[in-house]
Rosetta silent file (secondary structure, phi, psi, omega in degrees, C-alpha in Angstrom):
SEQUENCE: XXXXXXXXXXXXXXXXXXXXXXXXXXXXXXXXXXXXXXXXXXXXXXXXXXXXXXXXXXXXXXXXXXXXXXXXXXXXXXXXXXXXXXXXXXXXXXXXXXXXXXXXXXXXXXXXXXXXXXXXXXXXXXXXXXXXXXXXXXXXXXXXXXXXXXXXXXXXXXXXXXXXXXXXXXXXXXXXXXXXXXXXXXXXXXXXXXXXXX
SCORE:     score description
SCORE:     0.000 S_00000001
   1 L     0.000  128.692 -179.642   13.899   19.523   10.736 S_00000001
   2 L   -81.785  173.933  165.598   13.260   18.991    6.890 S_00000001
   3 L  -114.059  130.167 -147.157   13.028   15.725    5.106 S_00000001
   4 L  -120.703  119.220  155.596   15.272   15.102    2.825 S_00000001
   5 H    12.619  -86.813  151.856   14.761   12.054    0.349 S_00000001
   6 H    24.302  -86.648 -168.093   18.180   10.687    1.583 S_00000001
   7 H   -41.691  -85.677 -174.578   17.181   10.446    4.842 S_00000001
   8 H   -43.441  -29.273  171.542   14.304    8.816    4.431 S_00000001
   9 H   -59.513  -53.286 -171.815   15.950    6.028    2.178 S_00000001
  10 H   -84.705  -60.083  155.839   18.383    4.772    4.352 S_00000001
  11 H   -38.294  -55.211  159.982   15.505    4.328    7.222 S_00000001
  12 H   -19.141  -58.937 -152.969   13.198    2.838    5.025 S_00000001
  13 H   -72.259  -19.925 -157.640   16.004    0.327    3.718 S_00000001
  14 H   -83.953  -18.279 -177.826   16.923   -0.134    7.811 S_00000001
  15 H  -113.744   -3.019  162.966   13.615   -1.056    9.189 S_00000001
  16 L   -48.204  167.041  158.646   12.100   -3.030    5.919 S_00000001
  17 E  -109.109  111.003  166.208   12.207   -6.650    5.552 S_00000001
  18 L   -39.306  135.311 -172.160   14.369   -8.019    2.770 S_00000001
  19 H   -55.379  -56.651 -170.175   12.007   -9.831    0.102 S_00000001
  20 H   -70.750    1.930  159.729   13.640  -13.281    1.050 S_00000001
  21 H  -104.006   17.662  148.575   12.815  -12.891    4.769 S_00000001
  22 L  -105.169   -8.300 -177.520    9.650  -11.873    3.740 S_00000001
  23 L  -102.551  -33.267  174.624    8.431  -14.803    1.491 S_00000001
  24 L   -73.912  -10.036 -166.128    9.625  -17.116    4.617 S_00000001
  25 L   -69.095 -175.753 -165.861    7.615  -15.813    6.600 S_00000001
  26 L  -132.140   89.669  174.110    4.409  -18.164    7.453 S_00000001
  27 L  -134.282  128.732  163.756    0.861  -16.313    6.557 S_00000001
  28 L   -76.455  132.327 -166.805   -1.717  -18.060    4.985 S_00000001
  29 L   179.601  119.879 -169.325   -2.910  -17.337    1.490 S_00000001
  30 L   -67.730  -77.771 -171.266   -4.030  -19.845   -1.553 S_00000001
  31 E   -82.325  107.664 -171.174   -3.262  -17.026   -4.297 S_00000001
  32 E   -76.090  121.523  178.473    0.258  -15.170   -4.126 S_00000001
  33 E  -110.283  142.138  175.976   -0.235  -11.165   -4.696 S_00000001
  34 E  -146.876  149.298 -178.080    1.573   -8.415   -4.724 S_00000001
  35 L  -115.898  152.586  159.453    1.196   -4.555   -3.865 S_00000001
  36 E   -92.931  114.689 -177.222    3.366   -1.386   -4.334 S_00000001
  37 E   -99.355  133.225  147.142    2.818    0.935   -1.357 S_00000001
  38 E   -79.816  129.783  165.675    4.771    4.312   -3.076 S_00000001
  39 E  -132.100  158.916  178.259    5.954    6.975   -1.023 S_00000001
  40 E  -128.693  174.850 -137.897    7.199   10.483   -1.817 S_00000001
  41 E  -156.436   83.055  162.589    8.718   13.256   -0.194 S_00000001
  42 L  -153.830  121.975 -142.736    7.042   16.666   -0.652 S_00000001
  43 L    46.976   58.890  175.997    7.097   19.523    1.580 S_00000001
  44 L    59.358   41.852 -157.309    8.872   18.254    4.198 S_00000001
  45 L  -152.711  132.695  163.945    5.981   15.229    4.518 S_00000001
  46 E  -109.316  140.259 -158.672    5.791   11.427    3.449 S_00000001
  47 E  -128.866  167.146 -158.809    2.904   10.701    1.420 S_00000001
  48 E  -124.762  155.026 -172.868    1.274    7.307    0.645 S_00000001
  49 L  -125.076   89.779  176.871   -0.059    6.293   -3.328 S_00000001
  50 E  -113.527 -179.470 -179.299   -3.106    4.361   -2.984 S_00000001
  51 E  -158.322  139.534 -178.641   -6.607    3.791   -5.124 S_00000001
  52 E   -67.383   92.259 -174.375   -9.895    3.761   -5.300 S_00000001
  53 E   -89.537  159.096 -136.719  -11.286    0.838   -7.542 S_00000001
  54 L   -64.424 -157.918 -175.707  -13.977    0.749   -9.414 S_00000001
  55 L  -124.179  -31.106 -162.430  -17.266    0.389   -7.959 S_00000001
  56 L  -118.384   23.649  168.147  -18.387   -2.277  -10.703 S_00000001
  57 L   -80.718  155.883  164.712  -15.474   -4.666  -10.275 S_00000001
  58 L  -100.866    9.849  171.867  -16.091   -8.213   -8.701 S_00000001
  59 L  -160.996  141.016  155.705  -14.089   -8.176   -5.995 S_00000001
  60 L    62.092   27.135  178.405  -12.994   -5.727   -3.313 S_00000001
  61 L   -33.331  127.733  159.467  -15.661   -3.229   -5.622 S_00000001
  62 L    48.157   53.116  158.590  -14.810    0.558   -4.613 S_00000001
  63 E  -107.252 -168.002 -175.195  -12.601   -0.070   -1.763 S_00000001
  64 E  -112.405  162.716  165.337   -8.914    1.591   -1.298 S_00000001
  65 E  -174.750  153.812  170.879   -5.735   -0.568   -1.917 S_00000001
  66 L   -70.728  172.621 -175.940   -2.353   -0.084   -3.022 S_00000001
  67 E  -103.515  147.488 -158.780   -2.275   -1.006   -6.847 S_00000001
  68 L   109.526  163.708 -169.058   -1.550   -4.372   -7.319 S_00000001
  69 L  -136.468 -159.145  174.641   -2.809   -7.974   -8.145 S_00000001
  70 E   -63.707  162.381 -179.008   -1.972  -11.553   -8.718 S_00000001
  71 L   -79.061  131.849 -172.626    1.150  -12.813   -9.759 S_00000001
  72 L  -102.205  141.975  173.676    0.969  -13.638  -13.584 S_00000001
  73 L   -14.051  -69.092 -153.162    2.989  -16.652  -14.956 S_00000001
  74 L   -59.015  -35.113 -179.588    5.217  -14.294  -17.002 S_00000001
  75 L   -34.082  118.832 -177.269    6.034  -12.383  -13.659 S_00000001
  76 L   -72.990  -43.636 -153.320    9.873  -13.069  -12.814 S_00000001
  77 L  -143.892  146.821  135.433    9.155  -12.528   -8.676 S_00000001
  78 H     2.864  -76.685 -175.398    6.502  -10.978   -6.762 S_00000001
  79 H   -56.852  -64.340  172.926    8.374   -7.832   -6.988 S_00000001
  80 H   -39.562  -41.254  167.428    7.745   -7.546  -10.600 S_00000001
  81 H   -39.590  -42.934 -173.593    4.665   -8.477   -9.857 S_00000001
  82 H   -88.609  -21.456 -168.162    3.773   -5.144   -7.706 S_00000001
  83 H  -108.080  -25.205  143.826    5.323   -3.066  -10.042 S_00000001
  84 H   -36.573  -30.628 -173.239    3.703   -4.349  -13.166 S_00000001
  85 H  -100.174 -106.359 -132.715    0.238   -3.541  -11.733 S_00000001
  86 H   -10.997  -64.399   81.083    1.217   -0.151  -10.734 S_00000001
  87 H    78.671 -104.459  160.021    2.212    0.002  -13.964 S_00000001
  88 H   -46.739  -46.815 -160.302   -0.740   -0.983  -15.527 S_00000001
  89 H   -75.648  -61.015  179.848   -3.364    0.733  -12.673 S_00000001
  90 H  -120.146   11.508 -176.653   -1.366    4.165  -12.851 S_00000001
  91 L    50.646   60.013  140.941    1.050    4.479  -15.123 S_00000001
  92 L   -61.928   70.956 -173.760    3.775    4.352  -12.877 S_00000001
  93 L   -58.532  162.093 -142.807    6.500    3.354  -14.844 S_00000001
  94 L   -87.087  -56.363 -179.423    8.565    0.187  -13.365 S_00000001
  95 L   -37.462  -65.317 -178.920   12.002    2.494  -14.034 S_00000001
  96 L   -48.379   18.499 -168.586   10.487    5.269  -11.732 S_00000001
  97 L  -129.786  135.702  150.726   10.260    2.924   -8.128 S_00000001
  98 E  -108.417   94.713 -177.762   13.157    2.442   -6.178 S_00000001
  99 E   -74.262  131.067 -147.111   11.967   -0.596   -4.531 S_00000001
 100 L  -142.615   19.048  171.765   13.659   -0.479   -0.928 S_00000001
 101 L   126.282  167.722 -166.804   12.344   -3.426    1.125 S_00000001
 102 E  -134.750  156.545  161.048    9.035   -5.226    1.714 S_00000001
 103 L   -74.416 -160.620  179.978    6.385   -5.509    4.377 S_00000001
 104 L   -98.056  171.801  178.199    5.240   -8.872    5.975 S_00000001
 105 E   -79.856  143.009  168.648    2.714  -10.603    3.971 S_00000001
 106 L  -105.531   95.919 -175.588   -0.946   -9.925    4.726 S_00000001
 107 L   -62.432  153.619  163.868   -4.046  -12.636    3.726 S_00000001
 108 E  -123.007  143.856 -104.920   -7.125  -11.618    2.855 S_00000001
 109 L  -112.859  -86.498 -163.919   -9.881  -13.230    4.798 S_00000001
 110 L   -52.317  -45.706 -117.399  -13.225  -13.848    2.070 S_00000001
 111 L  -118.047  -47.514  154.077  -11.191  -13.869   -0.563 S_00000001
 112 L   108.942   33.602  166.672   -7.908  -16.107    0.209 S_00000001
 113 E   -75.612  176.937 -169.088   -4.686  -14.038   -1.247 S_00000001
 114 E  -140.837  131.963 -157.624   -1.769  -13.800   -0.033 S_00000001
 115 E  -140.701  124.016  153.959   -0.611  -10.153   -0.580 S_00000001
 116 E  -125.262  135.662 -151.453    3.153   -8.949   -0.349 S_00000001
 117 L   -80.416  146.506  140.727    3.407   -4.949    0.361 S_00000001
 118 L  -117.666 -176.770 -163.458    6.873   -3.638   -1.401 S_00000001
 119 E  -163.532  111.415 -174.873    7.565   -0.280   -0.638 S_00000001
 120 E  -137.486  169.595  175.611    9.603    1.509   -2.895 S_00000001
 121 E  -110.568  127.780 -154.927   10.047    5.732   -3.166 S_00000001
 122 L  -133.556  160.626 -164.954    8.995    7.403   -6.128 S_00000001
 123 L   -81.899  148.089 -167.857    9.680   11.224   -6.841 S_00000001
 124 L   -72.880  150.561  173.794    6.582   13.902   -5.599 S_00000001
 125 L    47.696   61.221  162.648    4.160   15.264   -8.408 S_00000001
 126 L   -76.592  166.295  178.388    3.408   12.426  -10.797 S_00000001
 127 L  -123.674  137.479 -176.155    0.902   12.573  -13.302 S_00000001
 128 L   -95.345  149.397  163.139   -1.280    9.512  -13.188 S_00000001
 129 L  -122.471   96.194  178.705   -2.824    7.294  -16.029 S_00000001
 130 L   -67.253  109.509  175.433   -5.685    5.397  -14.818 S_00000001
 131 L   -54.825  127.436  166.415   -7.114    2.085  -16.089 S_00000001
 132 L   -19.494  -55.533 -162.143  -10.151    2.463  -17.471 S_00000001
 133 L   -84.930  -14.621 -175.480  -10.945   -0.998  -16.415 S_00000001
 134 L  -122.086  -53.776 -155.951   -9.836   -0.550  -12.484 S_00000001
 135 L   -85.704  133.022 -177.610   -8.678    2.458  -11.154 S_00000001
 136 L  -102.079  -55.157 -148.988  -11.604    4.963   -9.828 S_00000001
 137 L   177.706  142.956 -171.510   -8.970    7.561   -8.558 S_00000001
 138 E   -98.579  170.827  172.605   -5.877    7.821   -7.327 S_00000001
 139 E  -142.670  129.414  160.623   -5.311    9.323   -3.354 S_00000001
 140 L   -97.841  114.574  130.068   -1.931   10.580   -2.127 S_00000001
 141 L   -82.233  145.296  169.974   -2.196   10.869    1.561 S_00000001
 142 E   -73.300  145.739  169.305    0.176   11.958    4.005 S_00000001
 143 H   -62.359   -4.864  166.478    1.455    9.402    6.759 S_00000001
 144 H   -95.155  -55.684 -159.247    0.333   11.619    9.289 S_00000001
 145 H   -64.555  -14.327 -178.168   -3.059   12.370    8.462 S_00000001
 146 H   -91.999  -31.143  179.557   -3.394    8.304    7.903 S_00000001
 147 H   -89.554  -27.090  149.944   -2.201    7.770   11.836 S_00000001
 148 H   -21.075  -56.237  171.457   -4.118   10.462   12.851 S_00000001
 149 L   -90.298   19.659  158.089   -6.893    8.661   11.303 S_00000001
 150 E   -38.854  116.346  173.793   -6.584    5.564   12.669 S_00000001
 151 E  -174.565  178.841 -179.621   -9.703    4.468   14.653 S_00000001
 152 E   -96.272   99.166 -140.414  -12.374    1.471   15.045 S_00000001
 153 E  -117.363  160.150  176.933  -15.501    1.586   12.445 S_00000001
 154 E  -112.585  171.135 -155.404  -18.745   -0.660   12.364 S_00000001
 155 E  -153.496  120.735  178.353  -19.212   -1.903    8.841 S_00000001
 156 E  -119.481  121.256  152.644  -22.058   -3.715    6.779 S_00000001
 157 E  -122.267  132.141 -179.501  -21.060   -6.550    3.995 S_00000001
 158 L    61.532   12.336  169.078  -23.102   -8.751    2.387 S_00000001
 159 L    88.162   38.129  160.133  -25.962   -7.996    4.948 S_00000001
 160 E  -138.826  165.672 -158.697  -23.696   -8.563    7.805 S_00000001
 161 E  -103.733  121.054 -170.117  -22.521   -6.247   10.341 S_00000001
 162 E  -143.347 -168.199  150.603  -19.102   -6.112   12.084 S_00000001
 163 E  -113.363  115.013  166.710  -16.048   -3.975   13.710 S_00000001
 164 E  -107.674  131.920  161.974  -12.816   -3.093   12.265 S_00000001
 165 E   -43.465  131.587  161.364   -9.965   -1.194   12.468 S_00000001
 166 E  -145.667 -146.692 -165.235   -9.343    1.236    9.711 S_00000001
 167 E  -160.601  139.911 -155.275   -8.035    4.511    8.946 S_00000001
 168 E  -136.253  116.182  177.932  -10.796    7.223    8.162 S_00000001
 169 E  -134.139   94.363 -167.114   -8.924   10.425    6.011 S_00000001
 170 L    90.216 -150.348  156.935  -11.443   12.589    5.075 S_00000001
 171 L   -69.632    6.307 -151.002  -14.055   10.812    3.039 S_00000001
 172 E  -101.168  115.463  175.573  -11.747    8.235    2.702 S_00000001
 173 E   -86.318  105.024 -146.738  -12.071    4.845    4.194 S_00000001
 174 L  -124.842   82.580  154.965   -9.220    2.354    4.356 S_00000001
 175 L   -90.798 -163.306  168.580  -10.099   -1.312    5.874 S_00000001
 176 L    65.013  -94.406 -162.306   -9.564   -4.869    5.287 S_00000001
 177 L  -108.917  -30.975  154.978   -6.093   -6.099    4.021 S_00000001
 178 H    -4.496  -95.290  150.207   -5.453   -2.338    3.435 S_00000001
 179 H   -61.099  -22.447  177.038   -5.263   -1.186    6.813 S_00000001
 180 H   -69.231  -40.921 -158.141   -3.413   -4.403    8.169 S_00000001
 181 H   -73.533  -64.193 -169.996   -0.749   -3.348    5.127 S_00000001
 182 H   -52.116  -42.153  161.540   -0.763    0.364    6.401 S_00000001
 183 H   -44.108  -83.063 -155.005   -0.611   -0.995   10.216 S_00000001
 184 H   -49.632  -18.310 -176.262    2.364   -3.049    9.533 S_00000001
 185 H   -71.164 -103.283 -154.484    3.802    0.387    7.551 S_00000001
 186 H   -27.364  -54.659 -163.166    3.318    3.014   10.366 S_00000001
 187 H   -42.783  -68.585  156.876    4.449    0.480   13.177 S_00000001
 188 H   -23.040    5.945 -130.852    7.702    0.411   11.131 S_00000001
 189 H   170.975   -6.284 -168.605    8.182    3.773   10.440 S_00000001
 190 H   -83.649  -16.022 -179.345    6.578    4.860   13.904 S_00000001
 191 H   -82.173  -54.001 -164.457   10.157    6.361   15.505 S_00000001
 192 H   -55.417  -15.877  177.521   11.118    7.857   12.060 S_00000001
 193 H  -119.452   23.811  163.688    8.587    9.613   11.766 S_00000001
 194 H   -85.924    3.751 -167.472    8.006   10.769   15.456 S_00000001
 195 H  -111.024  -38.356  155.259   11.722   11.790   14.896 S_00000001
 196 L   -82.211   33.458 -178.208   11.018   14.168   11.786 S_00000001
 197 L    17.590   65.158  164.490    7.620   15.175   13.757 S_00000001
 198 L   -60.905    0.000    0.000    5.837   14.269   10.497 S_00000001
């Protein structure tokens, strides 16, 4: 069965969380954040827009993440908020997103954000412009090849050693607030896309 844009829209909008049922929700996190997970449509496959950041950053140094950061004064909502750093990260213009519902919020643990995923659909075969200052690389993965790659990893930070879930695509490693964001995706999204065998 192909997948047609459409489709995929109206399921999105039906199994999302509306931003104000998503800001009630109760997760702890000192600093409010916001992320843009982007998806596309291309060859009959939904694909995910994520990034590498730098390696020489102070926080979260060469890890994956959707682009976004903190909420800046100027910021009307959150939602502006996700699509400003896109924005900014990849030159993603704000016009180009059809923002279509939000995930639940997700904290991050060392660092003490508060992160809320939007999820909006953006058209297949952008050309990206990467900050200088952030941005490593951009990665489009497919949503299959990210549950496929689901799996439990051992991990060393800061000279200590632990186990986490993540999602392993390739070379590509996707833990921390990341994978809880990506989790909280697929689980949503797990009939639609065993129903277009993605």
């Amino acid at each position: 069965m192909a997948l047609r844009t459409g489709a995929i829209r109206d399921d999105l909008r039906r199994v999302l969380l509306s931003p104000g049922k998503a800001v009630r929700l109760d997760v702890r996190g000192a600093t409010n954040a916001a992320v843009l997970v982007a998806l596309y449509v291309e060859d009959d496959e939904l694909s995910a827009v994520l990034t590498k950041r730098r390696d020489d950053l102070r926080r979260h140094a060469g890890e994956i993440s959707f682009p976004g950061g903190r909420r800046d004064p100027e910021d009307a909502d959150l939602r502006e908020t996700a699509l400003r750093e896109a924005e900014e990260e990849i030159g993603l213009p704000r016009g180009g997103v059809e923002v279509l519902g939000e995930l639940p919020p997700t904290s991050t643990f060392v660092t003490g954000y508060l992160i809320h995923p939007f999820v909006g659909l953006i058209a297949a075969g952008r050309r990206w412009q990467l900050s200088p200052t952030e941005v490593d690389a951009v990665l489009e993965l497919p949503l299959q090849a990210l549950r496929e790659g689901r799996t439990r990893t051992q991990m060393e930070r800061r000279g200590f050693t632990f186990e986490t879930d993540a999602y392993i695509v390739g070379e590509t490693l996707i833990w921390g607030a990341t994978a809880r964001i990506l989790e909280n995706l697929l689980e949503q999204l797990d009939q639609l896309l065993s129903a277009h065998s993605l």
